[in-house]
ROLO-297697 format. One record per residue (C-alpha): x, y, z. Coordinates in Angstrom, 2 decimals, padded with zeros to 5 digits. Example, Ala and Ser with C-alpha at 12.3 -4.5 7.8 and 13.67 -1.06 7.14 Angstrom:
<pts>
PT         u         v         w
PT    012.30   -004.50    007.80
PT    013.67   -001.06    007.14
</pts>
This chain:
<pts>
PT         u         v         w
PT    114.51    192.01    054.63
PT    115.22    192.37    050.83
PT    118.57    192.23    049.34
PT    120.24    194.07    046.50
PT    118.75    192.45    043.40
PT    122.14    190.98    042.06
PT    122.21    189.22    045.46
PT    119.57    187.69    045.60
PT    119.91    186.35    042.32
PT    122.99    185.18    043.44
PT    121.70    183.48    046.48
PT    118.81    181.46    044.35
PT    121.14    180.83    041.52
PT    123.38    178.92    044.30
PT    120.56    176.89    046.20
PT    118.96    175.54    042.95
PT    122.40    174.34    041.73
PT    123.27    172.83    045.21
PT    119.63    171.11    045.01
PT    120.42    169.63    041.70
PT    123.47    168.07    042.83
PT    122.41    167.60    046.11
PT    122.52    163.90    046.02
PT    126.06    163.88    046.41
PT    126.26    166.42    049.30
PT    126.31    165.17    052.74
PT    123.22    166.13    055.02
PT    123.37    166.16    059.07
PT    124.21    162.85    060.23
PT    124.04    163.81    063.86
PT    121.85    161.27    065.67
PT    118.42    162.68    066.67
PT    118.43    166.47    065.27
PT    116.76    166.15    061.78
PT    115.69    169.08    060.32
PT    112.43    168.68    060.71
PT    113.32    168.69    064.88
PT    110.73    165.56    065.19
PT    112.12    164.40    068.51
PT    112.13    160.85    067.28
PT    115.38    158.92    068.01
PT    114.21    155.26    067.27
PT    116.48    152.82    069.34
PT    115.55    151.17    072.64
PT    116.78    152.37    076.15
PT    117.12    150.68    079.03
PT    113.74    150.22    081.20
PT    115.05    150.28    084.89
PT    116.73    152.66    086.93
PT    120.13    153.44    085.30
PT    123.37    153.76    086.45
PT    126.18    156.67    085.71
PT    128.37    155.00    083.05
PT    130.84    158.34    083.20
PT    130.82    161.63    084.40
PT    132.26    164.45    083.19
PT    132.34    168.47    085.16
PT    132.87    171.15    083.05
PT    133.80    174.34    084.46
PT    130.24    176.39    083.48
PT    126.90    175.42    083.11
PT    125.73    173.76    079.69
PT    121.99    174.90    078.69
PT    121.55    173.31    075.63
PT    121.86    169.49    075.16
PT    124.76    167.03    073.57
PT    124.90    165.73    070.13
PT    126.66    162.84    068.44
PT    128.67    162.40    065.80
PT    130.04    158.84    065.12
PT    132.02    158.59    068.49
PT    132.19    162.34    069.13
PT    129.70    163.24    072.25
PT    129.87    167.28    071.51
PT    128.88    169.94    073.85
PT    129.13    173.74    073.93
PT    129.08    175.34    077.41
PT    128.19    179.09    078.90
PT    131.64    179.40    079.18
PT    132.36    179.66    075.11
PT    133.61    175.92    075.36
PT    132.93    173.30    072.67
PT    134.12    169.84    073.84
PT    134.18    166.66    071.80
PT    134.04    163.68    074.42
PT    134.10    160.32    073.62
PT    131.28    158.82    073.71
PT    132.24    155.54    075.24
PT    134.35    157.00    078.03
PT    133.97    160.59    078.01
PT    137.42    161.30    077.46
PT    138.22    164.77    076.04
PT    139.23    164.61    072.47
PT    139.74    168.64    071.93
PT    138.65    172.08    072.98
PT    137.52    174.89    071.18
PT    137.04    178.43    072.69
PT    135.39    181.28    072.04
PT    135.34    184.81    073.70
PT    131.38    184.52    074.00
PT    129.33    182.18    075.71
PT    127.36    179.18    073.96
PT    123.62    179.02    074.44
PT    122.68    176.41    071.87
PT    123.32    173.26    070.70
PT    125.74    172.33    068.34
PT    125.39    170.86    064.76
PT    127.37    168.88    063.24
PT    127.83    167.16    059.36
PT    130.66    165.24    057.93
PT    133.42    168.18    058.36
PT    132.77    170.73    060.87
PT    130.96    171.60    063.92
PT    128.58    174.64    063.88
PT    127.16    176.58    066.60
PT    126.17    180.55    066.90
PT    127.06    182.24    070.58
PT    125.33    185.10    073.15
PT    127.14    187.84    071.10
PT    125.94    186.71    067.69
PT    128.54    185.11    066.12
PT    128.51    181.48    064.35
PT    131.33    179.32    064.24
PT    132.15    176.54    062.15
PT    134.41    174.19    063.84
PT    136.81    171.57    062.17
PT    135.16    168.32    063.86
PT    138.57    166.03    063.42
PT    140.76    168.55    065.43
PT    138.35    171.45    067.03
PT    139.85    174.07    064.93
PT    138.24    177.13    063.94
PT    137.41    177.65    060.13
PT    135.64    180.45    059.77
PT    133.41    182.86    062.30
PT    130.08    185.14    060.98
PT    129.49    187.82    063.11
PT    125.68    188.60    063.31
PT    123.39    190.62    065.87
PT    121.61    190.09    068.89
PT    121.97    186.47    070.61
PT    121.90    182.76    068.90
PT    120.00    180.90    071.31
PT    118.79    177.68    069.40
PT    120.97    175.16    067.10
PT    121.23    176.04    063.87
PT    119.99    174.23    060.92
PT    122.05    172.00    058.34
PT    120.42    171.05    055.19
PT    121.66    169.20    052.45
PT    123.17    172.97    050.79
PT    123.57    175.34    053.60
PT    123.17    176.18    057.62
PT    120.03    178.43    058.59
PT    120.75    180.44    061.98
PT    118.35    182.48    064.22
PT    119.26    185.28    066.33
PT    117.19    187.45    069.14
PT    117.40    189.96    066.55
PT    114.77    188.36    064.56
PT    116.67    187.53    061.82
PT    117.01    184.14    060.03
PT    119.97    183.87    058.05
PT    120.87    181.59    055.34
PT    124.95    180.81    055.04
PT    127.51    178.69    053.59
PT    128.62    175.85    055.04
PT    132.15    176.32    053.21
PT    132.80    179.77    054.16
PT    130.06    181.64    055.65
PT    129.01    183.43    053.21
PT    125.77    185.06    053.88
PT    122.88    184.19    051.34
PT    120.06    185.74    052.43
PT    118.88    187.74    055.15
PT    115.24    187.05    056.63
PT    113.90    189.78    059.04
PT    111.07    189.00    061.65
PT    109.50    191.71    063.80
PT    110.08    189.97    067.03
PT    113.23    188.51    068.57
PT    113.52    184.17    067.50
PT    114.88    181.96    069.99
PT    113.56    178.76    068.49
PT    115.70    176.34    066.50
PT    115.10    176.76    062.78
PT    113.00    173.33    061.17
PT    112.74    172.21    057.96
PT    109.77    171.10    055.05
PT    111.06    169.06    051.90
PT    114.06    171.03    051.59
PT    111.46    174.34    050.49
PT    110.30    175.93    053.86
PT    112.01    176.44    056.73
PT    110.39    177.76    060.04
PT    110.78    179.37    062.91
PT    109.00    181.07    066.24
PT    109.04    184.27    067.69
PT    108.13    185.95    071.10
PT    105.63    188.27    069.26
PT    103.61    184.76    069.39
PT    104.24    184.51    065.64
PT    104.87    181.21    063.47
PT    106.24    182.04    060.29
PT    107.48    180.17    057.55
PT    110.04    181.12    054.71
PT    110.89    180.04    051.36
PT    114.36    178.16    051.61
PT    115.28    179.15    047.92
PT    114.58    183.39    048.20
PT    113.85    183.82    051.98
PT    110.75    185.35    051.50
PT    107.68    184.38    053.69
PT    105.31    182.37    052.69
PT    102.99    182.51    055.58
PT    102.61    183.46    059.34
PT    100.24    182.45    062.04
PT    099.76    184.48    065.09
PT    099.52    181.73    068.65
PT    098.21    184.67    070.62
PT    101.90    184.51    073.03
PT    105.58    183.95    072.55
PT    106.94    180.85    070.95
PT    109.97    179.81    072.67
PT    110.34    175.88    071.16
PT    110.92    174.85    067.98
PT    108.30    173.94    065.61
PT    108.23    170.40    064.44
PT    106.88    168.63    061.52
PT    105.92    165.48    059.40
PT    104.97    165.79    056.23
PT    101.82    167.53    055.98
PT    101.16    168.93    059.65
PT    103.58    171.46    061.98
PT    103.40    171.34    065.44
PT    103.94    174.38    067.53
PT    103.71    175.29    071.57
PT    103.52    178.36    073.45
PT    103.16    180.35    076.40
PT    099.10    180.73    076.63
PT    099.71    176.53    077.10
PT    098.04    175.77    073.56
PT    099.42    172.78    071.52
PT    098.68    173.76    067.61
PT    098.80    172.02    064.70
PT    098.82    173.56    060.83
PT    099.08    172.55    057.53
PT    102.56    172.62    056.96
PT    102.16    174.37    053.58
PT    099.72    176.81    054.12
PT    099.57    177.46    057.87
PT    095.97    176.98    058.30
PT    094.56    175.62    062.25
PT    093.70    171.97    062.12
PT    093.78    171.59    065.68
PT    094.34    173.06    069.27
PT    095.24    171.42    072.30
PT    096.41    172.60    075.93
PT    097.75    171.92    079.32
PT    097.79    173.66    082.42
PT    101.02    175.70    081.99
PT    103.12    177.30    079.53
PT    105.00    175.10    077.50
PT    109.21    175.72    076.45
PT    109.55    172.49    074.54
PT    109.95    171.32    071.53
PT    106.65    169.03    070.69
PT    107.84    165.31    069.79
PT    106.64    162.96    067.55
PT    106.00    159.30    067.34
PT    103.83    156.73    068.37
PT    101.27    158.11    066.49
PT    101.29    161.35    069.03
PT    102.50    164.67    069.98
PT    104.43    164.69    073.27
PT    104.84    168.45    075.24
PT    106.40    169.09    078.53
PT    105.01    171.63    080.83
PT    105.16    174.29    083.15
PT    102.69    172.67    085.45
PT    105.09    169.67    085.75
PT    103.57    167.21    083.95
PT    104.55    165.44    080.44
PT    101.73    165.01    078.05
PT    100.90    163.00    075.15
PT    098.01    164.10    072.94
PT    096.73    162.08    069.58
PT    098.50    162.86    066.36
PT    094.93    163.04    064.64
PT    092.73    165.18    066.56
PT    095.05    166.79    069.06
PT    092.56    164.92    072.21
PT    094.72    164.12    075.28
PT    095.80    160.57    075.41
PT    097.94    160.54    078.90
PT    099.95    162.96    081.26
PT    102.32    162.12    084.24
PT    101.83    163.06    087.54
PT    103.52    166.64    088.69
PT    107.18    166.27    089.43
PT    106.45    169.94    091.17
PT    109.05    171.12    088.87
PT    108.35    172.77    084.82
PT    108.90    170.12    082.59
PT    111.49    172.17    080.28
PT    114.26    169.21    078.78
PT    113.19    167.00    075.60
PT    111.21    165.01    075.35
PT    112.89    162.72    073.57
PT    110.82    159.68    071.95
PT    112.43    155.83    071.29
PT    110.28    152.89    070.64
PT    110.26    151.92    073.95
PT    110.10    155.28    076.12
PT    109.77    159.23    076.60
PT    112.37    160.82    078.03
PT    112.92    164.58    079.54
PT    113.84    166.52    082.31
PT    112.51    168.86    084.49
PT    113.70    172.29    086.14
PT    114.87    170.04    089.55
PT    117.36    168.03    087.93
PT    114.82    165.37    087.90
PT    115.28    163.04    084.01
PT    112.88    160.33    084.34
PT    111.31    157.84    081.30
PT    107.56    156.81    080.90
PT    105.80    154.07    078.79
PT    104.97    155.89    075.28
PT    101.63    154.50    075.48
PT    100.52    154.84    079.40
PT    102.77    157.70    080.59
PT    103.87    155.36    083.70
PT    106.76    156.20    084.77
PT    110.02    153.37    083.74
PT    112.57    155.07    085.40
PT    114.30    158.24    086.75
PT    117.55    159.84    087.92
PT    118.46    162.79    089.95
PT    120.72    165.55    088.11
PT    123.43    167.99    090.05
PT    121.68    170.79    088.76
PT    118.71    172.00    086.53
PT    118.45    169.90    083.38
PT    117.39    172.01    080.08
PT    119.33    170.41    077.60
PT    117.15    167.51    075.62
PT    118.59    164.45    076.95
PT    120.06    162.46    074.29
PT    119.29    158.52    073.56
PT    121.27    156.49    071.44
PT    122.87    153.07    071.50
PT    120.93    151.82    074.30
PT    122.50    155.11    076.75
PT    120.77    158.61    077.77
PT    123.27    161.36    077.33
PT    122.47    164.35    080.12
PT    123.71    168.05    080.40
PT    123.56    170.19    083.23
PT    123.44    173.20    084.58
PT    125.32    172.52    087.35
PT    128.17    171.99    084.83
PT    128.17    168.33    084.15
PT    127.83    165.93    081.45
PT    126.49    162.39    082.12
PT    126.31    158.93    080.24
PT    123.45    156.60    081.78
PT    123.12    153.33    080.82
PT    121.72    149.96    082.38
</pts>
């Protein structure tokens, strides 16, 4: 959507500065959401069946998965809630609430907590104390966690609009405008392109500095996961089952892959493959390379629709039974698994040696060995 011309100039004027000096601005330093939503956490977990270290229950269902931040375990809940738990105990360290229901993750940096609700509406949270700072009203729904970069946050909505903001205050830099609704979380290239899917079945990608688009690539169906990247190749899924990947700068076809069901995640990166959950129930694993299939569980029965989430010793995700369960990266046998009070749809969450899990059913879990 084009802005008045003064805007704009206004908005381009302010991202070149804050690239210039952005060596002394603080990026996300939230384990495991970088912006270029590569599903690689690093780390080792724990190889046998684990054990509930705590247990929290929240009074609604949480969709979206946890995020860390130094000792803060933060969640935001259907009910409007955003909770900061310790990590270590689970112990509530504040509450934050909203008159609209939360959706998507949070996101956090070195000052505030940031997440966009069903009515449209992002709020930046103080992380210390859980106070509000300042609240963006947008359209439609914010369904996906937003993106911090090293000089701003970059929100979707289900109106099809990608906006660029402040981190400060809010203030709205530029205004993108798809023709379809977005309900993936936006990803970053090299601090120049960010992009994002849409249930038209489109990929697009859009010029971080102007918010013009550079290019768009029609999948054939709707794109409901985020699109993730390394540096030269993006990785997208969708509902016709195809696995694609494009060059990142151009979005040209280098490969297609596929399974036997739609796919709702994010694709993950690392061991030198591309790892998709499915609608069929099975997790797959196809070669970074040439997109051929390298290994796929057996069917749980159950979609495949949480993570995955890759370590250097595992693949983690959950399925649409409550069912999280870890395989070998490079067999697919299955290490472990545990059985969740509810459906699990938030990515679970690895990090120092524990798997953080959200639920549905309105609870959040710490398993460890």
């Amino acid at each position: 959507m084009a802005m008045p011309d003064t805007r704009m100039a206004f908005a381009v004027v302010s991202v070149a500065l804050a690239l210039i000096i952005g060596g002394c601005a603080s990026g996300p330093v939230h384990e495991g959401a970088d912006p270029q939503r590569s599903g690689w956490y690093g780390g080792r977990v724990f190889t046998d069946d684990p054990v509930e270290l705590w247990r929290v229950d929240v009074e609604n269902p949480v969709v979206a998965g946890p995020i860390l931040r130094g000792n803060q375990l933060l969640v935001a809940t259907e009910g409007g809630e955003l909770l900061s738990l310790h990590r270590d105990s689970g112990e509530l360290q504040w509450r934050y609430r909203a008159e609209a229901g939360f959706r998507a993750a949070p996101a956090a940096d070195r000052d505030h907590v940031y997440v966009g609700d069903i009515n449209g509406t992002v709020h930046a949270v103080s992380l210390d104390e859980g106070e509000a700072v300042w609240q963006v009203p947008g359209p439609g729904s914010i369904t996906a966690s937003a993106l911090i970069t090293d000089y701003g946050l970059v929100v979707a909505n289900t109106a099809g609009q990608v906006q660029y903001l402040s981190r400060e205050n809010g203030e709205m830099f530029w205004t993108h405008q798809a023709d379809h609704s977005i309900h993936t979380p936006p990803s970053l290239h090299r601090d120049e392109l960010v992009y994002v899917g849409t249930v038209g079945g489109q990929a697009i990608a859009i010029e971080m500095l102007s918010g013009e688009q550079r290019w768009e690539f029609d999948t054939g169906d709707a794109v409901y996961a985020g699109i993730s990247l390394d540096d030269q190749w993006a990785y997208l899924a969708s509902q016709d089952r195809s696995l694609t990947s494009l060059y990142v700068t151009e979005g040209i076809r280098r490969w297609d892959a596929s399974t036997d069901g739609a796919i709702n995640t994010t694709p993950a990166l690392g061991h030198d493959r591309i790892h998709v959950g499915s609608h069929d129930g099975r997790l797959y694993a196809f070669a970074k390379d040439l997109g051929l299939p390298e290994w796929h569980t057996a069917s749980g029965g159950d979609w495949v629709n949480a993570g995955p989430s890759v370590t250097r010793n595992a693949v983690i995700a959950g399925d649409h039974g409550g069912r999280v369960f870890a395989v070998d990266p490079d067999t697919g046998r299955t290490l472990w698994d545990w059985q969740a009070d509810g459906i699990v749809t938030g990515t679970p969450l690895p990090a120092g040696g524990r798997v953080y899990v959200t639920t549905q059913g309105g609870s959040v879990v710490a398993l460890s060995d």
